[in-house]
Every structure is written in C-alpha cells, then in structure tokens.
C-alpha positions in Angstrom: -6.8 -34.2 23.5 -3.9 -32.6 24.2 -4.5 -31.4 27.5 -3.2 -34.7 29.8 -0.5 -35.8 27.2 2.0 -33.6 27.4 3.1 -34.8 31.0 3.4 -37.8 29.7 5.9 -37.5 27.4 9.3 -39.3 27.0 12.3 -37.3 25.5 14.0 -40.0 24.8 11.3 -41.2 22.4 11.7 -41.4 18.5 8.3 -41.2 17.7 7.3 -37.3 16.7 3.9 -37.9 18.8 5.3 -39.0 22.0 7.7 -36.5 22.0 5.3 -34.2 22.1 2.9 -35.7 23.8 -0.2 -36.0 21.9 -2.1 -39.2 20.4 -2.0 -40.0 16.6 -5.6 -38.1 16.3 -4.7 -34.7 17.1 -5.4 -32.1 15.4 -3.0 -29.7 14.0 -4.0 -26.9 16.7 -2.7 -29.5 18.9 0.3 -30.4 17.7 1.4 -26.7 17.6 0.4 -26.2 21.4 2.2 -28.9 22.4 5.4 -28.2 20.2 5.0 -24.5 22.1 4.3 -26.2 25.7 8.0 -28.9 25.4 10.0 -25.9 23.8 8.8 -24.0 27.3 9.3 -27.2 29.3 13.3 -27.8 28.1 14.4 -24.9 28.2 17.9 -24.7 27.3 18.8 -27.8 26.2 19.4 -27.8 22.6 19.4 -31.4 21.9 15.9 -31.3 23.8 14.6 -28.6 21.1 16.1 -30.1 18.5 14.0 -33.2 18.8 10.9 -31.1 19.5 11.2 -29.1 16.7 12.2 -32.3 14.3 9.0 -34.0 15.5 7.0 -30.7 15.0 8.4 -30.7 11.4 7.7 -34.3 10.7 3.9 -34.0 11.7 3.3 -30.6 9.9 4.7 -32.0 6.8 2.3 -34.9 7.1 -0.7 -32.7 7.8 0.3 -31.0 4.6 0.4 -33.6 2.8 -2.6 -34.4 4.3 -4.2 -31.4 3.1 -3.3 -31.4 -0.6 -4.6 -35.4 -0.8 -7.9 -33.0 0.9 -8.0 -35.3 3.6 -7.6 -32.5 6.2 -9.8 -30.5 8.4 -10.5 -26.6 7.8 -9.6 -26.0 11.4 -6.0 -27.5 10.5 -6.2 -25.9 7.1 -7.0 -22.5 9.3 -4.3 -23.2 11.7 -1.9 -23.7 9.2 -2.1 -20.7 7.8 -2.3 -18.9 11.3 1.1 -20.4 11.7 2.3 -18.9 8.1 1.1 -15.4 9.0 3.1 -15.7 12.0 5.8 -16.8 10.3 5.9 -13.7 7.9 5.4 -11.6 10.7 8.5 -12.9 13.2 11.2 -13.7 10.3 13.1 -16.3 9.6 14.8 -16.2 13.1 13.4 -19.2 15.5 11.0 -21.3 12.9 11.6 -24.8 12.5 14.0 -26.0 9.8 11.4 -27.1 7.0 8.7 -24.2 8.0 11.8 -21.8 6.6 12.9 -24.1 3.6 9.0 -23.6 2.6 9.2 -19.9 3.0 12.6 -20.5 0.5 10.0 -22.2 -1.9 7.7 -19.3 -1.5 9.4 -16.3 -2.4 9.5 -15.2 -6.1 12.7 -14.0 -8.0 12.6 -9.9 -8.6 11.3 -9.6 -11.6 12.0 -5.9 -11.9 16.0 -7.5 -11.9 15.4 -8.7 -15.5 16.1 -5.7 -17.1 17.3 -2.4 -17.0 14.3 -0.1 -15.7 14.3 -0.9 -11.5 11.2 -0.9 -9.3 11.7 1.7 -6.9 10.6 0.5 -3.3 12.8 1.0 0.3 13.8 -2.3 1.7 12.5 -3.4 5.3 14.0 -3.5 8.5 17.6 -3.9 9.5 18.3 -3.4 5.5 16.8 0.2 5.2 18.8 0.3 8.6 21.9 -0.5 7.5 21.5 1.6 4.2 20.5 5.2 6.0 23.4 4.7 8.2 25.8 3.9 5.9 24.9 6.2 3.2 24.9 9.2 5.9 28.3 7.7 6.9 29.5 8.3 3.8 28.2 11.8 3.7 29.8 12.5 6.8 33.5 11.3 5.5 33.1 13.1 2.5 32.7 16.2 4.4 35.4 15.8 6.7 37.9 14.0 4.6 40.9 15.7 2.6 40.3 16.1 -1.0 42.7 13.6 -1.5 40.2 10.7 0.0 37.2 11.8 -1.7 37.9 9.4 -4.4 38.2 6.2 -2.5 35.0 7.6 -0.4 33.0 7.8 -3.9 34.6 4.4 -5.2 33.6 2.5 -2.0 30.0 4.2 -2.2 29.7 3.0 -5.6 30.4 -0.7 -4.9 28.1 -0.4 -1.8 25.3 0.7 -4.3 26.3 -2.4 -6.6 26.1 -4.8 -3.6 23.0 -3.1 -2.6 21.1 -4.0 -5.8 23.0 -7.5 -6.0 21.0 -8.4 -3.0 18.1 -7.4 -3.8 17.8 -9.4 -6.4 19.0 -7.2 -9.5 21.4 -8.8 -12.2 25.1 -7.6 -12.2 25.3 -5.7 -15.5 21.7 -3.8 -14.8 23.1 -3.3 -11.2 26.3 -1.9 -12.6 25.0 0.6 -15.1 23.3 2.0 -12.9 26.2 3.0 -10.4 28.1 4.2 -13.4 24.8 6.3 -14.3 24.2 7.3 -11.1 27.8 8.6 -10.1 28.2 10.3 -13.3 25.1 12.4 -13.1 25.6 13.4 -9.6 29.6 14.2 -10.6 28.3 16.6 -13.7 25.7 17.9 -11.5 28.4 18.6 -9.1 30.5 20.5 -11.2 27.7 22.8 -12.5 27.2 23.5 -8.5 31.1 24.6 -8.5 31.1 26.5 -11.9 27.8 28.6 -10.1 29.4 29.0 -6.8 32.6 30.0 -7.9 32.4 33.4 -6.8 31.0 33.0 -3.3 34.1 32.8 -1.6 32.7 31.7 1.7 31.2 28.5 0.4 34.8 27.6 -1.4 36.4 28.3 2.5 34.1 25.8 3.7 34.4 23.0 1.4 36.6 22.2 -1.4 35.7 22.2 -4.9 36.4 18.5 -4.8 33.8 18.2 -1.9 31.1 20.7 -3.4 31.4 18.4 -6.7 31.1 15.0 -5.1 28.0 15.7 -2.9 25.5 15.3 -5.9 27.1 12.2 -6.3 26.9 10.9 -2.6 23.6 11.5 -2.3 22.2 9.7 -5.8 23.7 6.7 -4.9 23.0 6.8 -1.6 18.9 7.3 -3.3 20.1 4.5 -5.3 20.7 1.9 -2.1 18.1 3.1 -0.5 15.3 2.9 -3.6 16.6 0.5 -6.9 15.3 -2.7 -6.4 
C-alpha cells in the first residue's frame, strides 16, 4: 500500500510510480494521496512539482484508459470522479496539465450563441465581479463627466457589452445587434425622460439633458453584461 512507499521515493526517478512512491498495484485512491503527500513534501521547487504532477498525469490517464477497456475498480471509478467534483469546485487554478485539457474537452459550446434570442443567466465569480463594478463605474462617470464625454462613456460601454457577450460564447453579429438594440432603446427611452422632465427645473440643475438621456442607456447595457449570454 501506499503507506511505507512514499519515503522511499527517488526524485530523480523517471518512472511515474517511484516518483511517487507507490508499487505498480495501487489503486487510484493511492496514487492521488501520494501525488498530495510529494506536492507537500517539495515544497517549492518547481521542477520537483513538475515531475510529480507529470507522473500523476501519466498514471490517471492510464487508469482511464483502464476504465473505458472496464478493466477498473468502482473504488477508482468513484475516486475518479471525487477528483472531477473537486475539480469543478476549485477551478482551473492548480490542477494538473491533462486534468484541465479534459475539462477543455468537457465543456459544451453555448448554444443559446447560435442565434439571435440570448439565454439570460449572470456569470459566476470574478466575471459577475468584474461586470457590477464596471458597469457601476460607468454610471458613476456618466454622472460626473461633462456633457461633452458622455459620448465616449456610452461608446466604450457599448464595446464592453459586445466583449462581454463575445466571451461568453455569443457570435459577433448576434452580440452586436444587440448593443446597437440595447443602446438605442435606452437612448429613446432617455429622451422621453427629458421631454417629461422638462419643466422641473431642479432636476435639469442637477444633471444635463445629455446626462438624464443617457442613463437609460447605461443601465440596459450594463443589464446586458450582466444577463445576455
């Protein structure tokens, strides 16, 4: 087992089970213990990983090849997909090179990108991050920016929201129509805001016409970042 083999293994080694330690019978529980026990045992020394986590790869793909020929366990079939799950869970950051090149094969294209009509659903983590910040950013300038600027604030809001749906998997001329839709409903709905508030003189002292017309605007495409997918 893999208890007494770790100890004994030899970094310089080429071969992925003395590396790590275990004999040719281990299980696949084993081999991801002892991957986990040399990563802890190096420490810092990236050539060190590198090898462990080469050798980790090598044996995992062979215990999945293993497991389509059926010639593996349901314990390693169970691990394996213990170590998926994780996967999923921690990201992409600090996996081993093939585990993420198999999350690559994985993942399927956005259909909703096909055509025109978009799935609405709020991206995850440090994208719905970046989004709200920037979108209330934009806000934010357009309020306190001369009339004068509003223009380049809406144009560079606009190409956000078209890079926003690029990545997320939309095609460009879908993507695109939808900016130009959304900035000029939120334009026309801003002018019917300034043709209504006309008269109330205090609003007009606090913001510009210009200002009071692009706000509409702002905020659909910041809906759009934060929503078309």
């Amino acid at each position: 087992m893999a208890s007494s083999k770790g100890s004994s293994s030899n970094p310089g080694a080429s071969d992925p089970y003395e590396i790590l330690g275990l004999d040719p019978d281990s299980n696949f529980e084993e081999v991801q213990k002892a991957r986990d026990k040399r990563l802890a045992e190096v420490g810092e020394d990236p050539l060190a990983k590198a090898k462990i986590e080469a050798s980790y790869d090598t044996l995992l793909m062979s215990s999945l090849k293993e497991r389509q020929l059926g010639k593996v366990s349901n314990a390693a079939v169970s691990a394996s997909k213990r170590e998926d799950r994780k996967i999923e869970a921690q990201g992409d950051m600090g996996t081993p090179l093939l585990t993420r090149l198999q999350g690559l094969g994985k993942s399927k294209p956005n259909e909703s990108g096909q055509g025109f009509v978009p799935e609405l659903s709020l991206p995850v983590g440090e994208g719905l991050t970046i989004r709200f910040l920037l979108g209330l950013l934009a806000l934010v300038l357009l309020l306190v920016s001369p009339p004068e600027s509003i223009q380049i604030i809406l144009s560079l809001s606009t190409i956000g929201l078209f890079v926003s749906q690029i990545r997320r998997g939309r095609r460009s001329i879908p993507s695109l129509g939808w900016c130009i839709l959304l900035l000029a409903f939120g334009l026309i709905f801003g002018e019917l805001i300034v043709k209504i508030t006309v008269d109330q003189s205090q609003l007009i002292t606090l913001l510009s016409s210009e200002q009071i017309e692009s706000i509409p605007a702002i905020f659909l495409i910041w809906l759009g970042a934060l929503f078309l997918a």
